[in-house]
C-alpha positions in Angstrom: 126.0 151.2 128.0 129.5 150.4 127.8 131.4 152.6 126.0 129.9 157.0 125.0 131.4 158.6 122.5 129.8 162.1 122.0 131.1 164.7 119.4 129.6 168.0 118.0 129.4 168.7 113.9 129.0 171.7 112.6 126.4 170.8 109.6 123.0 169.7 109.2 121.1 167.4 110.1 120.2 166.0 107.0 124.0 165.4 106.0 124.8 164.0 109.0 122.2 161.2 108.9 122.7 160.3 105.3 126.6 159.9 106.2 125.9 157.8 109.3 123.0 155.9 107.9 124.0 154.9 104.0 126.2 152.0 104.2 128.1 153.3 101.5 128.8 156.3 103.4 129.1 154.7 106.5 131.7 152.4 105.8 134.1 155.4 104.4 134.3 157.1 107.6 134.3 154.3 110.4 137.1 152.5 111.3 135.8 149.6 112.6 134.1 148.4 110.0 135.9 147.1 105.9 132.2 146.9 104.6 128.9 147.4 105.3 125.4 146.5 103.3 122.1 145.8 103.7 120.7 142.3 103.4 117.2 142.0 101.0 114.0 142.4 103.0 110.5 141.8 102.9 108.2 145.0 103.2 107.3 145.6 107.1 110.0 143.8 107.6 113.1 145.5 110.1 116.4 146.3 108.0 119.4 143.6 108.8 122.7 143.9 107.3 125.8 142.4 106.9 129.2 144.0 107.9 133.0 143.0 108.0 136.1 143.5 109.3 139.3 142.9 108.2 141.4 142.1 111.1 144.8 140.5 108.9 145.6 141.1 105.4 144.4 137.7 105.1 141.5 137.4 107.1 138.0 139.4 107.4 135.0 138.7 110.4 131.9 139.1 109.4 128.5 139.2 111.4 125.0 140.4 110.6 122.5 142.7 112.6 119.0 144.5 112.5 118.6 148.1 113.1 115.8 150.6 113.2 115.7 154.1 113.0 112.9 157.5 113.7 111.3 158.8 110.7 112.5 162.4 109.6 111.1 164.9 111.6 111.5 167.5 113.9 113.3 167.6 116.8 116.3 165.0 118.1 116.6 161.7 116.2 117.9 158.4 116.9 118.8 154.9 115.5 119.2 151.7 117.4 121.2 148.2 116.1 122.1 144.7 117.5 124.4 142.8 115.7 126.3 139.4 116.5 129.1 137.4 115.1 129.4 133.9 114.7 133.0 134.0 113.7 135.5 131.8 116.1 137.8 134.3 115.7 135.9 137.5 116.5 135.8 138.8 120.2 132.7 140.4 119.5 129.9 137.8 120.3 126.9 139.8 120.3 126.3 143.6 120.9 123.7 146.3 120.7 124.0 150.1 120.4 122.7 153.8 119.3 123.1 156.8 117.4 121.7 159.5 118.8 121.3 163.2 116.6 120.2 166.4 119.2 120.1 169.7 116.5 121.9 172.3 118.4 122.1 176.4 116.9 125.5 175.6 115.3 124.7 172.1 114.5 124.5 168.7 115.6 125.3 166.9 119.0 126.4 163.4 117.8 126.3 160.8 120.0 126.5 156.7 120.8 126.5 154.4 123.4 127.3 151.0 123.0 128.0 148.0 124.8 129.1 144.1 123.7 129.5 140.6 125.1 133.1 139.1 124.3 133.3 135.0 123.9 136.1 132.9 124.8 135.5 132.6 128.6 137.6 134.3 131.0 140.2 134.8 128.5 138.4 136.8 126.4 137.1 139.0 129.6 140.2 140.0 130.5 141.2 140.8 126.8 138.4 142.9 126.8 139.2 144.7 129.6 142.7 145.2 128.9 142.8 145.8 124.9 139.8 145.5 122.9 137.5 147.7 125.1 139.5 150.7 125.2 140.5 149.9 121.4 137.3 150.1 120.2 136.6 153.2 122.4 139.4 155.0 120.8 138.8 153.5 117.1 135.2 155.1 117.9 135.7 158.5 119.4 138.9 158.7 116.1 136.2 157.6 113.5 134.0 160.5 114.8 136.1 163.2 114.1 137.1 161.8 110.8 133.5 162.2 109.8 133.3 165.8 111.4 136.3 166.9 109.5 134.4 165.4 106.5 130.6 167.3 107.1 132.6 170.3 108.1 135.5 170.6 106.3 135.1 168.9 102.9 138.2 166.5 104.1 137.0 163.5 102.5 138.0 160.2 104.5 140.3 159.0 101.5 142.5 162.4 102.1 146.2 161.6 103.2 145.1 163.9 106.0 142.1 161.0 107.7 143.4 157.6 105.9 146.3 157.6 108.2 147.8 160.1 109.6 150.7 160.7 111.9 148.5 161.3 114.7 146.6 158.2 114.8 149.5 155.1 114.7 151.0 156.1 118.0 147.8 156.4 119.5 146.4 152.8 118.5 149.6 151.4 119.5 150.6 152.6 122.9 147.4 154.0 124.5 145.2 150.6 124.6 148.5 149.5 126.8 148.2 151.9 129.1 144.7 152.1 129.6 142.4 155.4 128.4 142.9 159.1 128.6 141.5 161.4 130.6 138.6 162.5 129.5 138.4 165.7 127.1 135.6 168.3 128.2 134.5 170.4 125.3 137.1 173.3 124.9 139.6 171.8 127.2 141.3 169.6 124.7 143.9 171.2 122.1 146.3 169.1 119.7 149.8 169.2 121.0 152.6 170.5 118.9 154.2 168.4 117.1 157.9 168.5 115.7 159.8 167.2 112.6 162.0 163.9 113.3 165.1 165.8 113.4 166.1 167.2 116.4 164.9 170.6 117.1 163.0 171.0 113.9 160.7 173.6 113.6 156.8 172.4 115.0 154.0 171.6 112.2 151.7 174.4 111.6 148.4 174.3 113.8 146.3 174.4 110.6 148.2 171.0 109.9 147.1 169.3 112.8 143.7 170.7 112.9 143.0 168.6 109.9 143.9 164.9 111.1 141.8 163.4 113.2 141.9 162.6 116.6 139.9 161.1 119.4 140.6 163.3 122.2 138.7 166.1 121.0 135.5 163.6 121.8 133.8 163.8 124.8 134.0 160.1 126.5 131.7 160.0 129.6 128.6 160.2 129.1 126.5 163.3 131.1 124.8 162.7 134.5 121.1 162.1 132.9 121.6 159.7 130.2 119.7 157.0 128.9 119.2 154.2 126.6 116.7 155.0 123.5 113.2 153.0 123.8 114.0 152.0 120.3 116.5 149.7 121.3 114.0 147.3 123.1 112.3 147.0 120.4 114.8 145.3 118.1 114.8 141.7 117.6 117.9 140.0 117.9 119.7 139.5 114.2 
């Protein structure tokens, strides 16, 4: 796949799947998407739904896909999706992706992979490459901890703290320019201090800073024995 974002939430496993798979829920916590829903189905039939993004104040793109997902059980779990847009304006032609959920002792290993075909020709290739590719990996791996500070701390994704916070406007500005960052191996990555705009003014307590989110505390490459869910060749195309 394209683009792995993997995190690790301390809660279980039950919480984290009804977060990630209600739309309602969904749609609180992700950043790429302004709405999600499910579209009416016929019994036997595989779940499509309908999402949206608003890209202008004035100006939402919408496409619909079809997703699938284990039964409750034991063990790891995983969901599969394609989705397309027939928008003129989105990027995003057509695309296909996963959710995978490993139960660890402390938790959950949360993970995706994803990958996406742009339109407009060349044109749109190289603004893939150079600005909506890593965008959308950073938007992803941001969106992540948002919903771990959510399972694990009770910091809802309306709270000042993970609607907008100072740490993420710099980051979705000036990092997409300069291509990604490193990437963050569990335990190496540690929010940087940070200080008030006056010169010299004293640094913003760690507790502070712990409770924004940010995408370099998600791993971003995936591990050397990785692969693709079965479920996904299943799924029709929406």
């Amino acid at each position: 796949m394209g683009l792995y974002i993997e995190t690790r939430v301390r809660v279980d496993l039950e919480t984290l799947w009804e977060r990630t798979q209600e739309p309602d829920r969904h749609q609180r916590w992700d950043l790429r998407f302004t709405e999600i829903s499910f579209l009416p189905r016929a019994e036997g039939e595989p779940r499509r739904f309908r999402y949206a993004t608003r890209v202008l104040p004035f100006l939402a793109v919408a496409g619909t896909g079809v997703s699938a997902g284990a039964p409750p059980g034991g063990g790891d779990r995983v969901s599969a999706l394609r989705f397309a847009s027939p928008h003129p304006l989105s990027l995003l032609a057509e695309g296909s992706g996963y959710w995978r959920y490993v139960p660890t002792p402390d938790g959950v290993r949360f993970l995706t992979g994803y990958d996406y075909r742009p339109r407009w020709g060349r044109f749109g290739r190289v603004a893939d490459r150079l600005l909506l590719r890593p965008l959308m990996g950073w938007a992803t791996a941001w969106s992540f901890d948002r919903l771990r500070l959510w399972c694990e701390r009770g910091i809802t994704p309306s709270a000042p703290a993970t609607a907008g916070s100072s740490n993420s406007p710099p980051e979705s500005c000036s990092w997409p320019c300069r291509g990604p960052p490193p990437p963050c191996r569990w335990g190496s990555c540690r929010s940087p201090p940070s200080r008030s705009p006056s010169s010299g003014g004293p640094r913003r307590p760690r507790a502070a800073l712990l409770a924004h989110p940010a995408a370099r505390r998600c791993l971003r490459v995936p591990p050397a024995r990785h692969r693709e869910p079965r479920l996904l060749a299943t799924l029709e195309q929406p």
